[in-house]
C-alpha positions as a Markdown table, in Angstrom:
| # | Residue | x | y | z |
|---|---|---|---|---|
| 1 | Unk | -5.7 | 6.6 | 3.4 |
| 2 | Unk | -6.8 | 6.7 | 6.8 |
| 3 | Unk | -4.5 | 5.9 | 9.9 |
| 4 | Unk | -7.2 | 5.2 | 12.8 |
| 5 | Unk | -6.9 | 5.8 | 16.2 |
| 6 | Unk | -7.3 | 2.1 | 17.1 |
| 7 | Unk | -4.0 | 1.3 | 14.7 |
| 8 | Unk | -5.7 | 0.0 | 12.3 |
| 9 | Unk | -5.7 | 1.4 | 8.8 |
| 10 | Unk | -7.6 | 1.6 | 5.9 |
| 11 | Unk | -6.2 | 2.4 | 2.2 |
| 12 | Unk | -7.8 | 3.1 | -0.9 |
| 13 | Unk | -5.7 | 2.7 | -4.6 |
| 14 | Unk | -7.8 | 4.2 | -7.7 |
| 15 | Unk | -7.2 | 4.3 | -10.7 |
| 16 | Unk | -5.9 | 0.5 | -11.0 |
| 17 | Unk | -6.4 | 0.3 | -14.8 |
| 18 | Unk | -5.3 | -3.0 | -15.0 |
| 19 | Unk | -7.3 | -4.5 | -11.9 |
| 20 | Unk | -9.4 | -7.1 | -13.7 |
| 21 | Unk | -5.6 | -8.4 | -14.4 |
| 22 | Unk | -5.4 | -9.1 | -10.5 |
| 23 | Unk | -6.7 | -11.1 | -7.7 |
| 24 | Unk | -6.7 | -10.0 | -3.8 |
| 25 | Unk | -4.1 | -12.8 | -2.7 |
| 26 | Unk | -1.7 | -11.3 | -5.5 |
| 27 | Unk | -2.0 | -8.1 | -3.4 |
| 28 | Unk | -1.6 | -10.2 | 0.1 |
| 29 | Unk | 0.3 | -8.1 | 2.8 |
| 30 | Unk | 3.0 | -10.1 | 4.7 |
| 31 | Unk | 1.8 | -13.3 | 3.5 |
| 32 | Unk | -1.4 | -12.9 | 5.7 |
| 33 | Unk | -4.7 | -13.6 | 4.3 |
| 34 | Unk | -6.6 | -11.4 | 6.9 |
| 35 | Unk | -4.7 | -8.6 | 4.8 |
| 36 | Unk | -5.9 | -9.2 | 1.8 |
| 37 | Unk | -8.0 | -6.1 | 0.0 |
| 38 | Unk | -11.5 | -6.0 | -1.8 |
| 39 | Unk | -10.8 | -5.6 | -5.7 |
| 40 | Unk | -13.4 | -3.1 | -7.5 |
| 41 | Unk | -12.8 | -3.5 | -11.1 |
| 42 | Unk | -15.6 | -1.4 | -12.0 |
| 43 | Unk | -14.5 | 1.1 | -10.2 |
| 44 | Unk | -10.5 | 0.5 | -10.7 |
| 45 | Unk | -9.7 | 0.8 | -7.3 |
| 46 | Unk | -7.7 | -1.7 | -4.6 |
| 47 | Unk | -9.4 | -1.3 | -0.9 |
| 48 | Unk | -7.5 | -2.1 | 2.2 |
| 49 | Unk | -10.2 | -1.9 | 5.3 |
| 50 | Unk | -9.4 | -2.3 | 8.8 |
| 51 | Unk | -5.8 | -3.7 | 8.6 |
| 52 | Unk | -4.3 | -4.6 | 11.7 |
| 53 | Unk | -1.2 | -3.1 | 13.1 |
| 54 | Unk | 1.5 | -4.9 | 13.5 |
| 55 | Unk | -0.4 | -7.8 | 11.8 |
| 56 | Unk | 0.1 | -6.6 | 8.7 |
| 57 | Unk | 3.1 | -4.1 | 8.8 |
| 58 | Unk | 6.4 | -5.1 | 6.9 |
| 59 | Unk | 8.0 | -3.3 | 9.5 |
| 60 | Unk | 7.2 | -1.5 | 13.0 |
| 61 | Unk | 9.5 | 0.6 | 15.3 |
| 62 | Unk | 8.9 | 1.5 | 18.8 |
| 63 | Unk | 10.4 | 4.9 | 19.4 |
| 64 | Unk | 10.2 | 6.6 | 23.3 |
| 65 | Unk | 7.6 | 9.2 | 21.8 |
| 66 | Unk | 5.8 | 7.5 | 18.8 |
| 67 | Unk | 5.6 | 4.2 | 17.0 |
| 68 | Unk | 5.7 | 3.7 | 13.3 |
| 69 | Unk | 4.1 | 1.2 | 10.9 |
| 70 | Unk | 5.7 | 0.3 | 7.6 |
| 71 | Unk | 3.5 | -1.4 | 5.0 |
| 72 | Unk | 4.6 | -2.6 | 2.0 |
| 73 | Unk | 2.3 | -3.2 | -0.9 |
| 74 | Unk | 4.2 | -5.3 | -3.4 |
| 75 | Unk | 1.3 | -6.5 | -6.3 |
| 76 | Unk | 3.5 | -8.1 | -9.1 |
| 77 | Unk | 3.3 | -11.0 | -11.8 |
| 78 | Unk | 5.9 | -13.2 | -12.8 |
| 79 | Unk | 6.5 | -13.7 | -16.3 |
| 80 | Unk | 3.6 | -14.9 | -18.5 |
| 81 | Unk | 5.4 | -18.0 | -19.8 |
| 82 | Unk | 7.6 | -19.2 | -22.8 |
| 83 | Unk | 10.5 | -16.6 | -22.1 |
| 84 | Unk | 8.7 | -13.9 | -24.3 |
| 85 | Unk | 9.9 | -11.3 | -21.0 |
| 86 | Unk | 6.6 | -9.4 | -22.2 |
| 87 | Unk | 4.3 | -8.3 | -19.5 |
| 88 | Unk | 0.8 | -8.1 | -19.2 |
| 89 | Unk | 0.1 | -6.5 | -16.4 |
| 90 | Unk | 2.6 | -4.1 | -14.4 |
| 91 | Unk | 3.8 | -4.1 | -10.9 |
| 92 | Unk | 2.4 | -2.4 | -8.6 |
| 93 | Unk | 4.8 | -0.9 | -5.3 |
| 94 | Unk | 4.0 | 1.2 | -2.6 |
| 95 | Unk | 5.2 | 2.2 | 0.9 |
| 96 | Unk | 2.9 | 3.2 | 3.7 |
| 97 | Unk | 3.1 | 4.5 | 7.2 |
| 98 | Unk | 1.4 | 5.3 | 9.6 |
| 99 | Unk | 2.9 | 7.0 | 13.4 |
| 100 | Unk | 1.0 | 7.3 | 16.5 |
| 101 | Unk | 2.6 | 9.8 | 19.2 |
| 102 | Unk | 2.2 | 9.8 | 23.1 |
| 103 | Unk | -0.1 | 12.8 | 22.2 |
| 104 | Unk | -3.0 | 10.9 | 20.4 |
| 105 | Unk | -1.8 | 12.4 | 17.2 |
| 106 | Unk | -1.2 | 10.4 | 13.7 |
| 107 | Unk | 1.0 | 10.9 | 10.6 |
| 108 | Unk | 0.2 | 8.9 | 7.6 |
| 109 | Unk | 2.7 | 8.9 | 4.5 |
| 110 | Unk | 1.9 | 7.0 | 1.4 |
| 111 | Unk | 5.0 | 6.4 | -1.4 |
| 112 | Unk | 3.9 | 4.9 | -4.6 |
| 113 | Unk | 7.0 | 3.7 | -6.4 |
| 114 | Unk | 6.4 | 3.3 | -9.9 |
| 115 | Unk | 8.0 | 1.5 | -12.6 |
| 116 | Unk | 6.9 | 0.9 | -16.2 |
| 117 | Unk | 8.1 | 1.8 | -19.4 |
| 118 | Unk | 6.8 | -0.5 | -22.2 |
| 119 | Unk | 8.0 | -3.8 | -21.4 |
| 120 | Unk | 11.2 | -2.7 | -18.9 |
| 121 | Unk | 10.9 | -1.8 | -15.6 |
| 122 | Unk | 14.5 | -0.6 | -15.5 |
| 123 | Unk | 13.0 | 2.8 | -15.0 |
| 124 | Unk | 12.0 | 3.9 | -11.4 |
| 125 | Unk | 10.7 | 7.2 | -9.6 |
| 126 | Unk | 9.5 | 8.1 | -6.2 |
| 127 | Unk | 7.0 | 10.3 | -5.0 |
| 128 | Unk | 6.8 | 10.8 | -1.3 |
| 129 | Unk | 3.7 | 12.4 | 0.1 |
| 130 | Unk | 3.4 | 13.1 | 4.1 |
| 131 | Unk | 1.0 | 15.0 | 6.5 |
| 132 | Unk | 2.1 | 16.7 | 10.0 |
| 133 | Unk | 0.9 | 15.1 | 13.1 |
| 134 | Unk | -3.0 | 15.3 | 13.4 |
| 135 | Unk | -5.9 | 13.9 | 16.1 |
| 136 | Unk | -7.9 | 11.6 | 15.0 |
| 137 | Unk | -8.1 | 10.3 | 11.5 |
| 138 | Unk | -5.4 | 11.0 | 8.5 |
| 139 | Unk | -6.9 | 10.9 | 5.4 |
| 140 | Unk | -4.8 | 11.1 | 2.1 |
| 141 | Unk | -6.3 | 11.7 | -1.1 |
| 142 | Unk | -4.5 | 12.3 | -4.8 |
């Protein structure tokens, strides 16, 4: 994940086993199709390049010393028909930010929020990852 100096940012998912389940307007951010990723189902991976900020933030607050982008990537299917409640491919959540201080300095958090368990997505678990400020580029890999 990179949060660039220009408040754009680019983000990078691997290890999407179930990618070829998918198509880039089921992983759509804020119902804007100039957010929309690249899909590499060779390589498993879901590529955000570039995204505009605010244009494709969930949220965005203005604070006197910093401002902070939200993004929330929300990749899920409905039900695959006939009431059989069995999925076919799981949902995909995650949570990312990026802050930009008066200094020229950026944080970039990314929180994957999983949940799948068979066929219930009753269970749920965060992981919260998070850099301190840095110039120039963040990059987040794991």
């Amino acid at each position: 994940m990179y949060c660039n100096d220009d408040h754009t940012v680019d983000v990078n998912i691997i290890n999407v086993n179930d990618i070829a389940d998918w198509t880039p307007p089921e992983w759509r951010l804020e119902n804007n199709d100039a957010c929309d990723p690249t899909l590499d189902v060779s390589g498993q991976m879901v590529n955000y390049q570039d995204l505009k900020l605010p244009d494709c933030a969930f949220k965005w607050h203005q604070y006197p010393e910093h401002i902070k982008y939200i993004l929330k990537i929300e990749a899920k299917k409905d039900d695959p028909g006939s009431g059989t409640q069995q999925l076919r491919a799981y949902d995909h959540h995650y949570y990312v930010s990026c802050e930009y201080d008066n200094q020229n300095r950026s944080t970039a958090s990314f929180i994957p929020i999983v949940n799948r368990k068979d066929n219930d997505t009753g269970m749920e678990y965060e992981i919260a990852i998070s850099f301190a400020p840095f110039k120039g580029k963040q990059l987040l890999h794991f």
